[in-house]
N, C-alpha and C positions, 0 to 999 in steps of 0.2 A: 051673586057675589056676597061674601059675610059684609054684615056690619064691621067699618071700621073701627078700632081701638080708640077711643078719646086719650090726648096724652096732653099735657101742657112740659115744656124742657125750660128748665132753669137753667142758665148759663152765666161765666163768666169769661166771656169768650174774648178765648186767645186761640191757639193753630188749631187743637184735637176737638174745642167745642167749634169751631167754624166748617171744622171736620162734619163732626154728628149733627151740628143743623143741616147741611147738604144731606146729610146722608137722611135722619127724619123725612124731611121736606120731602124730597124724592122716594117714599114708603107710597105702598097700594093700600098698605093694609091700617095705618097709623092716620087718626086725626088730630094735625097738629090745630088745636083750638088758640094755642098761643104760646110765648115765649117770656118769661120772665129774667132780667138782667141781676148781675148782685156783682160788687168789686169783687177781686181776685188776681184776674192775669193781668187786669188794669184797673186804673182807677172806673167807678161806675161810670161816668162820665166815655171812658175808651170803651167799658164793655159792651156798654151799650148800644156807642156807634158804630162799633164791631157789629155787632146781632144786625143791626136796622143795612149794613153793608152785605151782609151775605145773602140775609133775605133778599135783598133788589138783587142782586146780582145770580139769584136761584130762579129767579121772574116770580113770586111768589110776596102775597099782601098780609103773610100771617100777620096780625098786631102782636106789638112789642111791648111790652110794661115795663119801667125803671123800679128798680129793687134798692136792696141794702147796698149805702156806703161805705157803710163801717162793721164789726165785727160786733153782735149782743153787747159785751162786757169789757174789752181789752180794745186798744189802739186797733188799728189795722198797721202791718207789717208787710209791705209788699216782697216778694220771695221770685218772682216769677218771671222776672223782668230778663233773667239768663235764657231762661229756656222761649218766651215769648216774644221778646222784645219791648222795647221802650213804650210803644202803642197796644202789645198785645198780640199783633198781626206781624210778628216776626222785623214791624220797622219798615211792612211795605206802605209803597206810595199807595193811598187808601184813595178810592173813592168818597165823593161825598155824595152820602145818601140824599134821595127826594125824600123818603121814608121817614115819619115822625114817629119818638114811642107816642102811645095814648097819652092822654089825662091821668087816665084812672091808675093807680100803683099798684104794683106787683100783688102784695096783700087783697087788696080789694076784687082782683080780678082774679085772683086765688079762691077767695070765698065766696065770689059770684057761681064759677065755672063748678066749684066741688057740689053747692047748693043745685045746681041747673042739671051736673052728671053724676046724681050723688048715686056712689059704692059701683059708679065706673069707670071714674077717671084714675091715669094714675099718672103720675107724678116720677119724671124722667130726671132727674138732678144730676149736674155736670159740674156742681159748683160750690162753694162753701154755702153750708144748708140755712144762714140765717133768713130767708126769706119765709124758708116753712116755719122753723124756730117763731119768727115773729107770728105768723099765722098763729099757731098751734098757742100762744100764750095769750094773745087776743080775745080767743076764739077756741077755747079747748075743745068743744065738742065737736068742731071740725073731724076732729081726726077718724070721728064713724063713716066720715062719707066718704073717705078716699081709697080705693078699692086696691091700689100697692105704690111704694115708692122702691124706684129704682135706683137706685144709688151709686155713682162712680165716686167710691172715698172709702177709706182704711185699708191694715195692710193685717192679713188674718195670722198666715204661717211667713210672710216673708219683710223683710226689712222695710223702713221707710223712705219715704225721697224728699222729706226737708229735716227728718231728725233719723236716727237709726231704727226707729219705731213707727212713728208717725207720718202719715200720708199727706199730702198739701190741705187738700179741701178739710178734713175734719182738724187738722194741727189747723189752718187759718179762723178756724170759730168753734173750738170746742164745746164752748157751753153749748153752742145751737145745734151740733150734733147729740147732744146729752139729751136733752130736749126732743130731739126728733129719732132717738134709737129708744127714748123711755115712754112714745109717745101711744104704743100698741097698733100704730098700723102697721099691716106688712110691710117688711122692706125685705128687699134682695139686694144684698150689699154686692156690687161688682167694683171689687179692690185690686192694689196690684197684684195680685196670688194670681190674675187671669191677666190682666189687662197690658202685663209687661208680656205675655207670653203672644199675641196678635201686634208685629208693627208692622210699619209703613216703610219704602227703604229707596234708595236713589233709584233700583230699578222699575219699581213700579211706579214712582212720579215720573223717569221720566217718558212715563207711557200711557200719561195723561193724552185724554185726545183734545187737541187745539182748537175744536171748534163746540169744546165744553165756554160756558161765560166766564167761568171764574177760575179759566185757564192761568190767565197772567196772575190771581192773587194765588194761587195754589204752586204756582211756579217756586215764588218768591220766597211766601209763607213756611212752605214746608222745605227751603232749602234751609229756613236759616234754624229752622225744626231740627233738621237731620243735623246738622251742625252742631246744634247747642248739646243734641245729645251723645257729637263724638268730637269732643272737640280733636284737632289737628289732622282725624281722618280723611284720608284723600275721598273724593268724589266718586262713588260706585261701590263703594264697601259700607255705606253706613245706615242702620237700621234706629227706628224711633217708636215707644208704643203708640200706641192707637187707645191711648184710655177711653175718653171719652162717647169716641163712636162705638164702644163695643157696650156700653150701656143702652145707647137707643136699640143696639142691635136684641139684645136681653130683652128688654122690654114688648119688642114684638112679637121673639121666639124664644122664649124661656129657655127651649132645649139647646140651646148655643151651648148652656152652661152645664155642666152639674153642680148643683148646690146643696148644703147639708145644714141643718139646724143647728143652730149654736146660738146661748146667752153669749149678749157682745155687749159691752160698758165702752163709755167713755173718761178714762184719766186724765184729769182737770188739775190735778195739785205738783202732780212728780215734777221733779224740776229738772227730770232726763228725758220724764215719758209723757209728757203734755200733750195731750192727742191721738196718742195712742188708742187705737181701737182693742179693747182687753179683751180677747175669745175665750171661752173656759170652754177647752175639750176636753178635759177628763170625762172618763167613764163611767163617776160616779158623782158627777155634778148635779146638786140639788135643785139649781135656778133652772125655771123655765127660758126655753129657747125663744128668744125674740128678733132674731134677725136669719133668713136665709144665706149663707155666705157663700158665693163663689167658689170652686176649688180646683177645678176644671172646664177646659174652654175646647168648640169644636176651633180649633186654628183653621184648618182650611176652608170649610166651609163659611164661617165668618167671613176670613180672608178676601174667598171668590166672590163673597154678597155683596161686600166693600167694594171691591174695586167693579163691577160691571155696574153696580149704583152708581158710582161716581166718574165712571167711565172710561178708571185705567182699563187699557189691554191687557194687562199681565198681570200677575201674581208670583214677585219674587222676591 
C-alpha cells in the first residue's frame, strides 16, 4: 500500500467544511495529521466546536488547533449566517464535544508539522486563509517547505457569492490571501468555476444510511443547507454546492480537475472588487503564472466518491 499523503485542513466549519472533514477523515489514502480552526461560518469560538463535534462524531482523535478570530487588517464581517446558520451547523441541536482543541495554536502547529513533513505536506484550506497569512509573515521561509496548498476560494471565469466578483473565503480576508497567492508556494485554486458545478441535493441526503453516526446532524445540517440555497423551494427539487469537500477531494486526486496556469492577484482597494481574485488570461500576458486554477471538474466521479464515502446510496 503507498504511503499516505500528509494533509493538515483548515476549516471554518460550518455545513460543506463538516462535509469535507467526514469526507478527509474517512480517506485511505490522506493523513490527516491535524485540523486547524479560523472564524468564518462562525465565530472562532462556533468553528471550533464545530470541528472538535464532527471529529467525535466520525470516532476519530485527529487534534484540533484554534486559529484566527479576526481577519489580518479589517473587522471581521460575519456574512454566513444565511447560508450556515446562527452556530454554523445549520442551527442544529449540537452535541457537546468530550474533544478539547490543543494548547498549541494553529500557527505553531503549522510550523511544527511543515518543519517535521518538510516539501510533503500540503495544506487543504476550506477557509478564509489568515491562519497561513499569519504563518507565512512570522515565519517567511516557511513557504519552501510546504509541498501545495489547496485552496477552496476565488471565482476565476464566473461571478461571486458575497460581491458580484468575490468569493466568501478570499472577500472575508483579502490581505491574507494577497499574502498567500504572493507567497510562491504551489497552490491549486479550487474556486466556484468547479465547485458550483458538484452539489449535494434532497435526493441524495435523503439516502443517507441511518446507522452512519452523524446521521441526525447531517439530517438537519444540510436540510437547512438545501434551503438556504433555495429559498421557498419545495422539498425534493433542491440542489446545493459541495465546495468545500471537492477541495479535499483535489487534494488526493488532482485528476478530479483540469487545471491551467494562470497569474491570479488579489484586489484590496476597488470599492466593487475587494476580493476579487484578478485571473489574467490573455495570451499575451507577461506575469509569470503563480496559481493552478480549476476550470473543470470530473462531476460524477467526484459525485460517486462522495457519496459511497459518506455513505449516501445514491447519486442524484
Amino acid at each position: 500500500m503507498a504511503e499516505r499523503l500528509p494533509v493538515i485542513l483548515d476549516v471554518d466549519t460550518g455545513i460543506d467544511d463538516a462535509l469535507a472533514i467526514l469526507y478527509a477523515l474517512s480517506s485511505e489514502t490522506l493523513h490527516v495529521l491535524g485540523i486547524t480552526t479560523c472564524f468564518g461560518n462562525g465565530d472562532i469560538t462556533n468553528t471550533t466546536r464545530n470541528t472538535l463535534t464532527v471529529v467525535e462524531m466520525a470516532s476519530h482523535t485527529v487534534p484540533v488547533y484554534q486559529g484566527a478570530s479576526h481577519p489580518l487588517v479589517s473587522p471581521w464581517e460575519s456574512t454566513a449566517e444565511a447560508f450556515h446558520g446562527p452556530n454554523g451547523l445549520g442551527g442544529t441541536q449540537l452535541f457537546h464535544p468530550q474533544l478539547r482543541p490543543e494548547s498549541e495554536s494553529a500557527v505553531e502547529f503549522l510550523r511544527r508539522s511543515i518543519d517535521q513533513y518538510f516539501h510533503d505536506l500540503v495544506l487543504i484550506t476550506t477557509a478564509r486563509l489568515t491562519n497561513i497569512a499569519s504563518l507565512l509573515l512570522a515565519f517567511p521561509e516557511i513557504s519552501a517547505g510546504i509541498r501545495r496548498m489547496v485552496i477552496m476560494g476565488g471565482a476565476a471565469f464566473v461571478a461571486g457569492n458575497v460581491t458580484p466578483v468575490a468569493e466568501a473565503n478570499i472577500w472575508g480576508d483579502p490581505e491574507a490571501a494577497w499574502v498567500v497567492f504572493h507567497s510562491g508556494i504551489p497552490i491549486t485554486m479550487v474556486g466556484l468555476d468547479v465547485t458550483t458545478q458538484v452539489p449535494i441535493s434532497d435526493c441524495m441526503l435523503k439516502s443517507l444510511e441511518p446507522t452512519a453516526p452523524y446521521y441526525a446532524l447531517l439530517q438537519q445540517a444540510v436540510d437547512f443547507y438545501l434551503g438556504a440555497y433555495n429559498p421557498g423551494a419545495p422539498r425534493g427539487d433542491r440542489k446545493a454546492p459541495l465546495h468545500d469537500p471537492l477541495a479535499v477531494a483535489v487534494a488526493e486526486d488532482p485528476s478530479l480537475c483540469r487545471t491551467h496556469p494562470y497569474p491570479v492577484d488579489i484586489e484590496l482597494r476597488g470599492q466593487l472588487t475587494r476580493g476579487m481574485t484578478v485571473v489574467d488570461w490573455r495570451t499575451r500576458s507577461t506575469t509569470r503564472p503563480n496559481v493552478d486554477v480549476a476550470v473543470e471538474v470530473d462531476r460524477a466521479r467526484f459525485l460517486t466518491a462522495f457519496a459511497q464515502r459518506l455513505r449516501f446510496t445514491k447519486v442524484c
